[in-house]
C-alpha positions as CSV (number, residue, x, y, z in Angstrom):
1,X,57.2,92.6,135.6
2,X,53.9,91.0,134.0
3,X,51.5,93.3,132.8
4,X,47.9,91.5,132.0
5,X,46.4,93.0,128.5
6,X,43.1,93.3,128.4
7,X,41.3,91.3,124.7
8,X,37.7,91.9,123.4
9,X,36.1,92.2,120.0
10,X,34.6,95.5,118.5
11,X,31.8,94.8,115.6
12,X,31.6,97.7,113.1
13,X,30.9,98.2,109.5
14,X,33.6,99.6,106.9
15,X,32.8,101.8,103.8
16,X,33.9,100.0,100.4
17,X,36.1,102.6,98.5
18,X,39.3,101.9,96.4
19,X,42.0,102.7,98.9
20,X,40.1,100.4,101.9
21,X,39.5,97.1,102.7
22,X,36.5,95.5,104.0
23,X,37.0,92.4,106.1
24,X,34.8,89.7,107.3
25,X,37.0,89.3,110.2
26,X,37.2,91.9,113.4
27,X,39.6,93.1,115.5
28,X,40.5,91.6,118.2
29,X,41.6,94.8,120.3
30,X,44.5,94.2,123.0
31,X,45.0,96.7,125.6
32,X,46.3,97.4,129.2
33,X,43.7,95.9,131.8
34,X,40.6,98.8,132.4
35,X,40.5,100.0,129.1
36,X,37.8,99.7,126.9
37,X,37.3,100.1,123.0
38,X,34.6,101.1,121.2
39,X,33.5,102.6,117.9
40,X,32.7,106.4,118.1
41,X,32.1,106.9,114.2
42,X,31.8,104.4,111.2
43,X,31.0,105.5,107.8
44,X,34.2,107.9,108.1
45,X,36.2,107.1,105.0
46,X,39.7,107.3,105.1
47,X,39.9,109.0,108.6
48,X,42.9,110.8,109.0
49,X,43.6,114.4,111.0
50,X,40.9,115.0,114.1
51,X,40.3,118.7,115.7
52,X,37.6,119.1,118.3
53,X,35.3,122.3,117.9
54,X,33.8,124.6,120.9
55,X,30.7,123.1,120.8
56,X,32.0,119.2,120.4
57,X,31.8,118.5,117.3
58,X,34.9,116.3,115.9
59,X,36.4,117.3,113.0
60,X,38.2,114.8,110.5
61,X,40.4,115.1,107.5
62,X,41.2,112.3,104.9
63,X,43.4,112.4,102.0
64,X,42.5,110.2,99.3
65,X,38.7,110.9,99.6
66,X,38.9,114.5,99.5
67,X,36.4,115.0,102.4
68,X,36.2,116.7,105.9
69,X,33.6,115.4,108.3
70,X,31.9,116.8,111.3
71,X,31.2,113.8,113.6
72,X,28.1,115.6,115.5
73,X,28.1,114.9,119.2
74,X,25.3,112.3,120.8
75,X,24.7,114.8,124.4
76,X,27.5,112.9,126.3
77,X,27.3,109.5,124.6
78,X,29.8,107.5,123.7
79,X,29.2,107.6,120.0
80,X,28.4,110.0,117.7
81,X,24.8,110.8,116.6
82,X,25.7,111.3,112.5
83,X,28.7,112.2,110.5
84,X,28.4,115.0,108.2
85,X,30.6,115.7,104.8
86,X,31.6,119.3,105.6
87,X,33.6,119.6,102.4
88,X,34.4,117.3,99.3
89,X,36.7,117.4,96.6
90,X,39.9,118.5,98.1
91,X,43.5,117.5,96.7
92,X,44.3,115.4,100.5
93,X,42.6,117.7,103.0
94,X,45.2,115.8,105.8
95,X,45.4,118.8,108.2
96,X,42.2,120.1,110.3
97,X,42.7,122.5,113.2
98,X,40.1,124.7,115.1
99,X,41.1,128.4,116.1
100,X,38.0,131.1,117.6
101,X,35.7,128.8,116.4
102,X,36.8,128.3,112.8
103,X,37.9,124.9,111.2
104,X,41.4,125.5,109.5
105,X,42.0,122.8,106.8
106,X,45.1,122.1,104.8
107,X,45.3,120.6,101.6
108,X,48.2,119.8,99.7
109,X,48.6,123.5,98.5
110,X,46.1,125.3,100.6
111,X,45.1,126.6,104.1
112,X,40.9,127.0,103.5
113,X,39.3,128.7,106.3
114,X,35.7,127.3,107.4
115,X,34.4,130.8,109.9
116,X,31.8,129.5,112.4
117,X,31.4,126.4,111.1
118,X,29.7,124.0,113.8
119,X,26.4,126.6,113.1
120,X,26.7,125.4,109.7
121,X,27.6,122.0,109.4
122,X,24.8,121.3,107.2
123,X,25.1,124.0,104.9
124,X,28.6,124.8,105.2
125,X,29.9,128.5,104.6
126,X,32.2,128.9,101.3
127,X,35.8,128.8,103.2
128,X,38.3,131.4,102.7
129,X,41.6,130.5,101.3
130,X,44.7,131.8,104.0
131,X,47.3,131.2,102.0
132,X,47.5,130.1,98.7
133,X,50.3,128.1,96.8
134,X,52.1,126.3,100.2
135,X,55.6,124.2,99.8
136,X,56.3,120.7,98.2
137,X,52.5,120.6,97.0
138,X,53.4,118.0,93.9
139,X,56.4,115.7,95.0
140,X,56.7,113.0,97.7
141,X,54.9,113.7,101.3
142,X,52.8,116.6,100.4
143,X,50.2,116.1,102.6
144,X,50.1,118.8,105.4
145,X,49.5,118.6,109.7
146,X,48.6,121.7,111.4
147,X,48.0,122.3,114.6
148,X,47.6,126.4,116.7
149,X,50.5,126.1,119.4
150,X,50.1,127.8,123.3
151,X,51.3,131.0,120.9
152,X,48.1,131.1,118.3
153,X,50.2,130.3,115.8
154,X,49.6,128.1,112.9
155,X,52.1,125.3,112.8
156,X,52.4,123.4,109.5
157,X,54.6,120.3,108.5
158,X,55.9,120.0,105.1
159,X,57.0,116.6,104.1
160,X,60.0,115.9,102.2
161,X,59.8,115.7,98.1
162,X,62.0,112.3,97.7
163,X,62.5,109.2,100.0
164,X,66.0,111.1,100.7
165,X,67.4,114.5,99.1
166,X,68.4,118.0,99.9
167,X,65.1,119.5,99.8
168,X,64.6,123.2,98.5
169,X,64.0,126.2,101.1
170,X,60.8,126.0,103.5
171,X,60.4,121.7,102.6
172,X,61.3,119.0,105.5
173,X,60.4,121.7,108.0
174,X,57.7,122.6,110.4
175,X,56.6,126.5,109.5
176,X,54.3,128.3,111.7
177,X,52.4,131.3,110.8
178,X,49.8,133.9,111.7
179,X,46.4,132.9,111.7
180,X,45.8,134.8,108.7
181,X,48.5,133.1,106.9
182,X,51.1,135.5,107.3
183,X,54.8,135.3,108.6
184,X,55.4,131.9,107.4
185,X,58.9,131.1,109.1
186,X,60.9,128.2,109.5
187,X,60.0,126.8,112.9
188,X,62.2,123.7,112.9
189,X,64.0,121.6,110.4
190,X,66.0,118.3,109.1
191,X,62.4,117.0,109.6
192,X,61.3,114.3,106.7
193,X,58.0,114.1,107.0
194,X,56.3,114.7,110.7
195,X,52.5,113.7,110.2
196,X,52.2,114.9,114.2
197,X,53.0,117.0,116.7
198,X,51.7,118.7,120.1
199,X,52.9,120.6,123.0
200,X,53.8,119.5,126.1
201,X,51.5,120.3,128.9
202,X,53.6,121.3,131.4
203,X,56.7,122.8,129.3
204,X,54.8,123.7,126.2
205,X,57.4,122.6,124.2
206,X,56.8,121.1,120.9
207,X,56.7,117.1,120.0
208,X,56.8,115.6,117.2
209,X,57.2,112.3,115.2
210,X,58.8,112.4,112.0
211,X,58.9,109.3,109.5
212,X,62.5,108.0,108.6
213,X,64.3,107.3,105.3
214,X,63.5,103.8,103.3
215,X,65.7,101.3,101.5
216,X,68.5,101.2,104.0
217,X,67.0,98.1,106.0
218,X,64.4,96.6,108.0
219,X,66.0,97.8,110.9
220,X,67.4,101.2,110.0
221,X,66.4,103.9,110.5
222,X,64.0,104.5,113.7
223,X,60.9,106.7,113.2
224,X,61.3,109.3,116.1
225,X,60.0,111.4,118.9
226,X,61.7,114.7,118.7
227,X,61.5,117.9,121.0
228,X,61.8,121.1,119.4
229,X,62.2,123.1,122.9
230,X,63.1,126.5,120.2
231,X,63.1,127.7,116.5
232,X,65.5,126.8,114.3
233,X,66.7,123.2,115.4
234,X,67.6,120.9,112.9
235,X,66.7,117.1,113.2
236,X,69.2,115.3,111.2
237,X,67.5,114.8,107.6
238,X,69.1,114.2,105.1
239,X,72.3,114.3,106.4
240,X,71.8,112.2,109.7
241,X,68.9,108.9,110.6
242,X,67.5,108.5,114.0
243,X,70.6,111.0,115.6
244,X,73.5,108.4,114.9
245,X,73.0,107.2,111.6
246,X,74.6,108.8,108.9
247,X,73.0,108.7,105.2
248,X,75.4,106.7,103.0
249,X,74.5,109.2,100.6
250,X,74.4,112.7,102.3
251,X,76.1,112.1,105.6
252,X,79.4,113.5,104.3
253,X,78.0,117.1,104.8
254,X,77.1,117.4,108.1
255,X,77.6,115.4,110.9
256,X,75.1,113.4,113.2
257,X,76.8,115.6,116.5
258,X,75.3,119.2,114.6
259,X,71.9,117.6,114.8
260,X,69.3,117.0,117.3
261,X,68.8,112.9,118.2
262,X,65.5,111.9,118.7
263,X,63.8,111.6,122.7
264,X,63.1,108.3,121.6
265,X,63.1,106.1,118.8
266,X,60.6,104.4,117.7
267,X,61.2,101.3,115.9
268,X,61.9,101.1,111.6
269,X,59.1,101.8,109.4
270,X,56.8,101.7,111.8
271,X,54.8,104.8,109.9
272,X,54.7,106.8,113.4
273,X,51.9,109.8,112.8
274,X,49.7,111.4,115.1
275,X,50.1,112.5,118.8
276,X,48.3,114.0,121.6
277,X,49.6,114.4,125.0
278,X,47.0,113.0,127.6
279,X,45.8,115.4,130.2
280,X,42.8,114.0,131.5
281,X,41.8,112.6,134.4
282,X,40.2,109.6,133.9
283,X,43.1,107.1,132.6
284,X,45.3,105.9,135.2
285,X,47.5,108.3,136.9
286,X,50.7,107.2,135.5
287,X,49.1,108.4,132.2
288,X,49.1,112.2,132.8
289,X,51.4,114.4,130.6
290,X,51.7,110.9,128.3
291,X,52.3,111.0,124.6
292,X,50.1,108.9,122.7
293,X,51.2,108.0,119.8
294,X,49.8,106.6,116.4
295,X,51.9,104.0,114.5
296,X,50.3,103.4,111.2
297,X,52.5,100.3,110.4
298,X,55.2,99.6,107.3
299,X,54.7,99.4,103.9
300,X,58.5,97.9,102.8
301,X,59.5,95.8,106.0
302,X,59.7,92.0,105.3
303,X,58.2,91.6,108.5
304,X,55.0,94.1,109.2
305,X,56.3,96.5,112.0
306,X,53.3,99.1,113.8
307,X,50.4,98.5,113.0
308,X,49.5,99.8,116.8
309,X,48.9,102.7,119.3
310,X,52.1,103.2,121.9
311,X,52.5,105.5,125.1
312,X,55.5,107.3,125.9
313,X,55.8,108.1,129.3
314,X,57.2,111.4,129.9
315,X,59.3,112.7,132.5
316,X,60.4,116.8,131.7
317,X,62.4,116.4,128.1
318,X,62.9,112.3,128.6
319,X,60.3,109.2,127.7
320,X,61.1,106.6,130.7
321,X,59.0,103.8,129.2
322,X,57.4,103.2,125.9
323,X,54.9,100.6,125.8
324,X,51.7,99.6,124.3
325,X,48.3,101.0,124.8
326,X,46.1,99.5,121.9
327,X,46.8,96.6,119.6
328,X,44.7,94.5,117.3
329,X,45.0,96.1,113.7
330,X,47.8,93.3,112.7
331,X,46.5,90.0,113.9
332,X,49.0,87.3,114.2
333,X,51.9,90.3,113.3
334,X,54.9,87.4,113.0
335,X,52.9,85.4,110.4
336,X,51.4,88.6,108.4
337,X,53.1,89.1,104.9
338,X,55.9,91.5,104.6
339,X,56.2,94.4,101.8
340,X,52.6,96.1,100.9
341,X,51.1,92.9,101.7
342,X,51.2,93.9,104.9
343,X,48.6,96.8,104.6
344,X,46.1,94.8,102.7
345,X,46.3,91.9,106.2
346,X,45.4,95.0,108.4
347,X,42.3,95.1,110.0
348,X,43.4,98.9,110.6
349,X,45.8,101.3,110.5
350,X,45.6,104.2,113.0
351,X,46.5,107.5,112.4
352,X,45.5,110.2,114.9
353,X,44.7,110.5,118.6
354,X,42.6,113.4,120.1
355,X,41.8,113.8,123.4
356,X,37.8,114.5,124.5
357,X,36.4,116.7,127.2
358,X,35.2,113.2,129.0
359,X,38.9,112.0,129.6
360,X,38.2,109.6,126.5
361,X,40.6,109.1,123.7
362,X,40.1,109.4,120.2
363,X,42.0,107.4,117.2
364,X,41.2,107.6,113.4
365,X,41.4,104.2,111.6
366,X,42.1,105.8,107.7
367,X,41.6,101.5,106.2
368,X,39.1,100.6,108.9
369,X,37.2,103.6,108.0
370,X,36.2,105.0,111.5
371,X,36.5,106.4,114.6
372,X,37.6,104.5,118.0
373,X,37.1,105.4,121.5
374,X,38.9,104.4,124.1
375,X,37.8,104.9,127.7
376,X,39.4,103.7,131.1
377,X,36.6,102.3,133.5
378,X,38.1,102.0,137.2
């Protein structure tokens, strides 16, 4: 089958800062027919983790600026009325997450609770710290993704310290905790370096992406889409790639059959982040229960690979399709230049989704330096 994309041009204005590019040209956004793109918020350097608050404000982390916005709300409109810097000077405030009406941010090495923050946006309270002096805060993938689970627990990835080693205790795991920051357990692990997760909305189990190895390839390993249905599953690293790779290094000591294979892989390198599960209404109806996913694109492939936003269509614990749902970020992908050169021909790269109240969808641009929307009109 034939499936007609949709093509149109967003205008919007980038920030100038060290780790983004501003260019002349725009993106030429490609999706499936009905959908239209937008820009929800500009001005948002180095947009990375979104949260929605009670009162619909949308929170975003960043990591290299240090900041957390608040992207205030326009009374229904498609954009937001003004962006708000909520907190500054943070060592990579990735992680944002909203529980009883606080904003929960993780930095590198800290959980920093904001109580009753969308009354204070403007004169933010001083946050208390939940837990001090977190995993792997110096080496590798420190940043941090936290998200509360159908349980009201704080879950918490910790990326691995290398490109591929045995990592200590509590590192290349997902931990979840109380919402005061106690009980840290091992949730799931094997995990590299997972930059998103959600739950399923019928099974509330927990999805996730996780990032695989470098330096074996451009073709191997896969990023993946894993399922962790209970605690205590182990997903492969370093011992095992993409469920039936093993590392020429490590895969002596455990076997790929002790491990959990991905749900789906999702192509090499292609820098697979943030996901959201749609429930909405307002997309097509072969779009319920979806996995949207994020795929920030490669930084060591000779040819550039993601650089895009996918759907996984779901079916119980199995994706029957993976296909594109917005493109655009790499224009002319076949011709771009491989290596890091590939990141400085983006026009983009996204790196979360979050769903809105309106059946709209959310995506964080962390080069572009803004927000998208991306609603369905029937």
């Amino acid at each position: 089958m034939i499936r007609k994309l949709s093509v149109f041009v967003v205008f919007s204005c980038a920030v100038m800062a060290p780790y983004a590019r501003v260019h002349a040209q725009m993106p030429r956004w490609v999706t499936p027919p009905g959908f239209q793109v937008s820009v929800f918020a500009d001005s948002v350097v180095n947009a990375r983790e979104m949260a929605l608050g009670p009162r619909g404000t949308v929170f975003v982390g960043s990591m290299f600026a240090g900041k957390v916005y608040a992207l205030v709300p326009s009374n229904g409109g498609p954009k937001a009325s003004r962006v708000v810097v909520v907190a500054s000077g943070l060592n990579q405030p990735n992680g944002v997450a909203i529980h009883n009406g606080a904003l929960y941010v993780a930095t590198s090495s800290r959980i920093l609770r904001f109580d009753d923050v969308e009354r204070h946006l403007d004169s933010p309270p001083t946050p208390v710290v939940v837990r001090d002096s977190l995993p792997n805060s110096s080496a590798g993938h420190t940043w941090k993704f936290i998200a509360f689970g159908p349980d009201n627990l704080l879950y918490m990835s910790v990326g691995a310290p290398c490109n591929v080693c045995v990592s200590p205790p509590m590192v290349s795991t997902i931990l979840r905790m109380k919402p005061d920051g106690s009980n840290l357990e091992v949730f799931a692990e094997g995990v590299r370096n997972s930059v998103g997760f959600d739950w399923h909305p019928k099974t509330h189990e927990l999805w996730f992406t996780d990032n695989g190895r470098d330096m074996m390839g451009d073709d191997v390993p896969n990023d993946e889409l894993n399922i962790a249905w209970k605690r205590g599953m182990h997903f492969g690293f370093p011992f095992c790639h993409q469920g039936d790779v093993p590392d020429p290094e490590f895969g002596k000591q455990r076997a790929c059959s002790t491990t959990e294979p991905p749900v789906q892989k999702l192509g090499a390198h292609v820098a697979a982040l943030g996901v959201t599960f749609y429930t909405g209404d307002t997309f097509p109806a072969n779009y319920k229960n979806a996995a949207i996913i994020a795929e920030h694109g490669s930084w060591n492939r000779s040819t550039p690979n993601g650089y895009r936003v996918m759907v996984a269509h779901t079916d119980g614990r199995r994706v029957t399709r993976y296909e594109p749902f917005l493109q655009g970020f790499m224009p002319n992908a076949s011709a771009a230049p491989g290596g890091r050169g590939a990141a400085r021909a983006a026009l983009g790269r996204p790196v979360d989704v979050l769903q809105m109240p309106d059946g709209s969808v959310l995506i964080s641009d962390d080069t572009g330096n803004r927000i998208l929307r991306v609603s369905y009109e029937r």
